[in-house]
C-alpha positions, 0 to 999 in steps of 0.5 A, spaced: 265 660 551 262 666 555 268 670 558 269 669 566 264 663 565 268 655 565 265 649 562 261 647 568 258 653 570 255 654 563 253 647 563 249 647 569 246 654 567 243 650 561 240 645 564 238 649 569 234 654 564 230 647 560 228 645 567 225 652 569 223 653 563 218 646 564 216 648 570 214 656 569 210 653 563 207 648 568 209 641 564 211 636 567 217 631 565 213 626 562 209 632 558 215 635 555 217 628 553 212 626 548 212 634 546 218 633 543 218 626 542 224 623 547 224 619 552 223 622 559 229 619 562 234 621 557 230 627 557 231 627 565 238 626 564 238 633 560 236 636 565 241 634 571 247 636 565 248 628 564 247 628 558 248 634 551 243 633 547 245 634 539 246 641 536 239 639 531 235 635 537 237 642 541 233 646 535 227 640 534 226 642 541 225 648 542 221 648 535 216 644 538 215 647 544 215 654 540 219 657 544 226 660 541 233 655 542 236 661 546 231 660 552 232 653 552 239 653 551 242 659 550 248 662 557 246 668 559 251 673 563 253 671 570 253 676 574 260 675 579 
C-alpha cells in the first residue's frame, strides 16, 4: 500500500479509474463486458469496488482492451 493512502481510499481510486477509463473511451458496460469476456453484472460490481477481480483476470483485462495494467488498476498518488 502507498503511504498516506488507506485500504479504502485505494480501493475506491481503482475502481474509479476502470469506470473513467469506459467512459472516456466511450464503451458502454455491456461493451467492455464481452470485450474482455465477463459478465456485465460482475463486471458492474468491479466498478462499484464490491468485488477484486483476480490478479490474471486484472492483466487479461487490460490486454484485451490494449491499454497498460497501470491505467486500469494501477493507484496513483493522492494529492492531501
Amino acid at each position: 500500500m502507498m503511504p498516506g493512502m488507506t485500504a479504502v481510499m485505494m480501493k475506491s481510486q481503482l475502481t474509479n479509474r476502470l469506470r473513467v477509463w469506459r467512459v472516456d473511451a466511450g464503451l458502454s458496460l455491456e461493451e467492455v463486458a464481452d470485450l474482455v469476456g465477463l459478465d456485465k453484472g460482475y463486471l458492474s460490481r468491479v466498478e462499484r469496488g464490491e468485488r477484486e477481480p483476480a490478479p490474471m483476470t486484472k492483466v487479461r483485462m487490460a490486454r484485451r482492451l490494449g491499454v497498460p495494467l497501470r491505467t486500469l488498476f494501477e493507484p496513483e498518488a493522492i494529492e492531501e
